[in-house]
Structures are given as structure tokens and as C-alpha cells.
Backbone as CSV, one residue per row, in Angstrom:
resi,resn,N_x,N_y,N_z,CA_x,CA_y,CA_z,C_x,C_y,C_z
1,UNK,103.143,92.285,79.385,101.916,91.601,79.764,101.820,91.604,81.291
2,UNK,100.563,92.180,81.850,100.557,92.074,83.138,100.062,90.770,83.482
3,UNK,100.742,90.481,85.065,100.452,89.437,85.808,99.059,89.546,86.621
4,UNK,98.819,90.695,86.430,97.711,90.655,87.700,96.389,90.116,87.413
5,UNK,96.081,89.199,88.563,94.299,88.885,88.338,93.238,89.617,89.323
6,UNK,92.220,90.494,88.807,91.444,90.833,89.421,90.346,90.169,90.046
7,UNK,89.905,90.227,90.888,88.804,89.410,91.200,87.579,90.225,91.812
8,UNK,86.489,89.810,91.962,85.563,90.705,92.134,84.412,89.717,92.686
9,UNK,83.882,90.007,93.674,82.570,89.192,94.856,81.636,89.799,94.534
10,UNK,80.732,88.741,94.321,79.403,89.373,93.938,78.764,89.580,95.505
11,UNK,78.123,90.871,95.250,77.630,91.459,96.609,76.262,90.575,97.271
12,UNK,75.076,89.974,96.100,74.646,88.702,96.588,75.322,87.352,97.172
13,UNK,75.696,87.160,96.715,76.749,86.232,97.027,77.307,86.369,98.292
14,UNK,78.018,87.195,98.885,78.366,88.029,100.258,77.761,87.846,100.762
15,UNK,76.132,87.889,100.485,75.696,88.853,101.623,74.797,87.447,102.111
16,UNK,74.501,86.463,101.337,74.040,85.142,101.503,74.776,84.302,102.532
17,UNK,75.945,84.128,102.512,76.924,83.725,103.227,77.559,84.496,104.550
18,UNK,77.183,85.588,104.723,77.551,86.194,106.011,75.929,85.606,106.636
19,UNK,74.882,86.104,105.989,73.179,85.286,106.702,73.744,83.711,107.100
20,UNK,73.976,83.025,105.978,74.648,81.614,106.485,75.548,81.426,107.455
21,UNK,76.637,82.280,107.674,77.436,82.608,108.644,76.785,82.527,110.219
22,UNK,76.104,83.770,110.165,75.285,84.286,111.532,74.329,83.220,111.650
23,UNK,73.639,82.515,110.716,72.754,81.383,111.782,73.637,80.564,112.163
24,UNK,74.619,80.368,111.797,75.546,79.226,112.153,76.012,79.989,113.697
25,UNK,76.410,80.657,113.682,77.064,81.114,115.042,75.605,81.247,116.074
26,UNK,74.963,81.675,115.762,73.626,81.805,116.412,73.626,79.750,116.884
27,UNK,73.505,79.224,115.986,73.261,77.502,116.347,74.080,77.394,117.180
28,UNK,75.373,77.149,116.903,76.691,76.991,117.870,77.416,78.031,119.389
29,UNK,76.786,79.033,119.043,77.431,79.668,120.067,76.614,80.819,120.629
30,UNK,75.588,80.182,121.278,74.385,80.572,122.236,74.749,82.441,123.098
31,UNK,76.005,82.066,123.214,76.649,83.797,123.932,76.657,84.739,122.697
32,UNK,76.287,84.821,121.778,76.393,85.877,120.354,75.115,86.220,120.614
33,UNK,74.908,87.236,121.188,73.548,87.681,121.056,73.340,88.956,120.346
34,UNK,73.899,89.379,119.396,74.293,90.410,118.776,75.263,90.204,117.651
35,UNK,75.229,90.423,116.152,75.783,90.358,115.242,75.505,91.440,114.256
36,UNK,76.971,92.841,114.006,76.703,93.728,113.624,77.812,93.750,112.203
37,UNK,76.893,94.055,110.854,77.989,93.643,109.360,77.975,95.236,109.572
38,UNK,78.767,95.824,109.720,79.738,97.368,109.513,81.234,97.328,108.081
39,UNK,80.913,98.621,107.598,82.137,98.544,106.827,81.437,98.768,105.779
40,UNK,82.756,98.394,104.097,82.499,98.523,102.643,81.274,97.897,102.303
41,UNK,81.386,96.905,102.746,80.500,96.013,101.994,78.870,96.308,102.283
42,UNK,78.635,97.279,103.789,77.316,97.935,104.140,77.218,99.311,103.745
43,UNK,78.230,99.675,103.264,77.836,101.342,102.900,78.273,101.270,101.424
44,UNK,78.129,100.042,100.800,77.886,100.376,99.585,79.319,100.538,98.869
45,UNK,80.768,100.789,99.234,81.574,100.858,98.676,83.058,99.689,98.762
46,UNK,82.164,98.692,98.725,83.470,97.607,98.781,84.583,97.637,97.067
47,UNK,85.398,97.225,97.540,86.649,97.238,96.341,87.244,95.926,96.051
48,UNK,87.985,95.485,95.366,88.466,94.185,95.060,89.635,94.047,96.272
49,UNK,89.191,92.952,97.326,90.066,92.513,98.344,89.216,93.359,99.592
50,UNK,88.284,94.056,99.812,87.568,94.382,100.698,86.881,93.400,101.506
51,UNK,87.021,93.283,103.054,86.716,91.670,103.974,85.289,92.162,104.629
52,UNK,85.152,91.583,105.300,83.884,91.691,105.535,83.997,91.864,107.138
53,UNK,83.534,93.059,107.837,83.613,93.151,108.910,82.330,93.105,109.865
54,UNK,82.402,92.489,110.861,81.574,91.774,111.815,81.630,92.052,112.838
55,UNK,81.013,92.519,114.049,81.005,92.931,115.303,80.038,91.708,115.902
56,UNK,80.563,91.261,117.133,79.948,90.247,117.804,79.599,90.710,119.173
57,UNK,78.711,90.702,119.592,78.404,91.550,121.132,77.920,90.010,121.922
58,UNK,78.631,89.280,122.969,78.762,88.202,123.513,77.971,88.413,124.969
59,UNK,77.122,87.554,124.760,76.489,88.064,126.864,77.684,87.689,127.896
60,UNK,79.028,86.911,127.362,79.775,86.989,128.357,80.777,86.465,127.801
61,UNK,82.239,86.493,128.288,83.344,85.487,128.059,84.109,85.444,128.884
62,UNK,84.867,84.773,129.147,86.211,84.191,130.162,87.380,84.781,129.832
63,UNK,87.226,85.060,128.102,89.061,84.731,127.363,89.098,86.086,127.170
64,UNK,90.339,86.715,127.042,90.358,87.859,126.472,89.890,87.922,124.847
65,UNK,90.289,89.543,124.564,89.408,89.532,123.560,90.156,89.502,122.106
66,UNK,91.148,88.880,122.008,91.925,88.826,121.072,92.306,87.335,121.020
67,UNK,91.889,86.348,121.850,91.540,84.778,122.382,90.533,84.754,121.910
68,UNK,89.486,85.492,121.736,88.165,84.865,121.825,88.222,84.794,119.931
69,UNK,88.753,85.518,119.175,88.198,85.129,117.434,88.621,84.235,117.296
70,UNK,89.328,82.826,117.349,89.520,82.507,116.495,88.384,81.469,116.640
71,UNK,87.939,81.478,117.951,86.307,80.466,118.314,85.210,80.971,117.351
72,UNK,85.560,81.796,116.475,84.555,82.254,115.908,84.527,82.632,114.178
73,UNK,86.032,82.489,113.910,86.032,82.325,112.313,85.411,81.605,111.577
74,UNK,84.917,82.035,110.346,84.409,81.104,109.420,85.346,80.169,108.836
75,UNK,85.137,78.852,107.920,85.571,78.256,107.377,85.256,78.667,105.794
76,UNK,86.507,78.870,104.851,86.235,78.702,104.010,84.845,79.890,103.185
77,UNK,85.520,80.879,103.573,84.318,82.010,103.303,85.073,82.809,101.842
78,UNK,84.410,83.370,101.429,84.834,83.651,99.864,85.788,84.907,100.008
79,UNK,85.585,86.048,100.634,86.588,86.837,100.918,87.069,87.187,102.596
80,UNK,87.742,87.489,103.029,88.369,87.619,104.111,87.382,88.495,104.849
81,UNK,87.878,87.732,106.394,86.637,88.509,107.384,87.600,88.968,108.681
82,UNK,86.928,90.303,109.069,87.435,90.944,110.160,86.207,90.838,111.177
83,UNK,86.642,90.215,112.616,85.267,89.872,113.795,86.121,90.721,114.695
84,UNK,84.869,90.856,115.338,84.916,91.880,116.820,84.842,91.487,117.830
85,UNK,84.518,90.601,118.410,84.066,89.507,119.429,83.757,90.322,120.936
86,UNK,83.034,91.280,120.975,83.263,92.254,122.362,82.229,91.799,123.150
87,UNK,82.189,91.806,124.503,81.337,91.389,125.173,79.927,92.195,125.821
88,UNK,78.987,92.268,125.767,78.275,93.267,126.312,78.722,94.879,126.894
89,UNK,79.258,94.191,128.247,79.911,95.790,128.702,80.580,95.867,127.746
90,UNK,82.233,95.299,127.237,82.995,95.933,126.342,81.998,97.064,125.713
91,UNK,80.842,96.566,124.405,81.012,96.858,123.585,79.836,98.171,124.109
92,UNK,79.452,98.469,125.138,78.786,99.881,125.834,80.653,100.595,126.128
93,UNK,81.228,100.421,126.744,82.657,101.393,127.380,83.149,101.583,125.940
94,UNK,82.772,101.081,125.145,83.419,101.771,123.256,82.475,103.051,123.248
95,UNK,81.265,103.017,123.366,80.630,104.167,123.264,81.060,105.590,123.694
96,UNK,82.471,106.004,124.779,82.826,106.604,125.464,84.547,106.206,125.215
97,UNK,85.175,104.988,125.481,86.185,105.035,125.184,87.091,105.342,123.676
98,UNK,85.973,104.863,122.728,86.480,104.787,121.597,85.153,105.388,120.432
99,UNK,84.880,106.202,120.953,83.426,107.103,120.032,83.541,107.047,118.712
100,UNK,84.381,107.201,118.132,84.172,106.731,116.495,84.202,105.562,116.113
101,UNK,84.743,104.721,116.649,84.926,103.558,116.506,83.795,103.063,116.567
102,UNK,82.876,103.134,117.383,81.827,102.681,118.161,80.422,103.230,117.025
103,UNK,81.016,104.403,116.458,79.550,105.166,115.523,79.631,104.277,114.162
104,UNK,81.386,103.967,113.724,81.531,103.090,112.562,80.667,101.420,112.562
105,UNK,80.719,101.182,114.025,80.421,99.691,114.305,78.609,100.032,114.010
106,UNK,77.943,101.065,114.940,76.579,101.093,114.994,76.005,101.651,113.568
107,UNK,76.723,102.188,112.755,76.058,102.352,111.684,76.507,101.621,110.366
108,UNK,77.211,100.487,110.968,76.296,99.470,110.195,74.748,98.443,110.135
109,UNK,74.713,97.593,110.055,73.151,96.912,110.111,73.425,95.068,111.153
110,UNK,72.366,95.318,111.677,72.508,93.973,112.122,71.530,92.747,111.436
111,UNK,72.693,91.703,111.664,71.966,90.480,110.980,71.570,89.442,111.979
């Protein structure tokens, strides 16, 4: 007898709660002027345990950029989330420093 439990997110469901998400950060944190959902869950092929990835383009920050997520996690969100938190310039010097990276982030959709 297997142990394993599958679980499975409904893609409404997701996609309600990342919108709930982004006005919330939009209310609270005035420097997000840019919020980009990239990944499974925008191209259509998410899998069981697939997170939800988020690009944040900030008009500015102080902290570095591995300081700056945790000002910005959700509480209590149904499956696991990956944020980007890059700041304006950062997230132009990806366009050139890190070119795929940068085509994965822009072709997803913004919310």
C-alpha cells in the first residue's frame, strides 16, 4: 500500500489568490511598481508541487536583494511561492546580464 498523497491546486483558485496577493502588495508596499507571474502555472504546465513564481520590479531599495523577500512573502498561500524582488535598474542589467533569464521573466504576464 502506498503512502503517498497527491495533491493538486486548482488553477482558479491560484490564480485568485496571487490577484489577492498583488493588491495586497500594491496597498502595502507603494515601491512594487511592477508585478510579473512567469513560470508553470503561466504557460499552462504546472505539476503537483509546482510554486508560483513572481517577479517584483521595485522603484527602489536600500537592502540587498536576497534581504529584500522576505518583506514580501505571502502568508499562508496554498502552494509555495518563488519572488524576485529586483529593482528597476536591476531588473533592465538582466536584459544583458542574464538574457534568458530575463526572456523567462518577460514572457510571462503581468498582474
Amino acid at each position: 500500500m502506498s503512502s503517498v498523497v497527491i495533491k493538486s491546486a486548482n488553477r482558479e483558485v491560484i490564480t485568485r489568490r496571487v490577484e489577492a496577493y498583488v493588491a495586497w502588495l500594491r496597498e502595502k508596499h507603494p515601491e512594487v511598481k511592477r508585478v510579473i507571474w512567469f513560470g508553470s502555472w503561466v504557460t499552462g504546465l504546472p505539476t503537483v508541487g509546482s510554486d508560483v513564481d513572481l517577479c517584483l520590479i521595485l522603484s527602489s531599495s536600500d537592502k540587498p536583494f536576497r534581504e529584500r523577500i522576505p518583506d514580501y512573502l505571502p502568508v499562508g498561500f496554498p502552494v509555495g511561492v518563488d519572488l524576485f524582488p529586483y529593482t528597476q535598474a536591476e531588473f533592465e542589467r538582466l536584459r544583458y546580464q542574464s538574457p534568458g533569464w530575463y526572456r523567462s521573466i518577460v514572457s510571462g504576464r503581468e498582474v
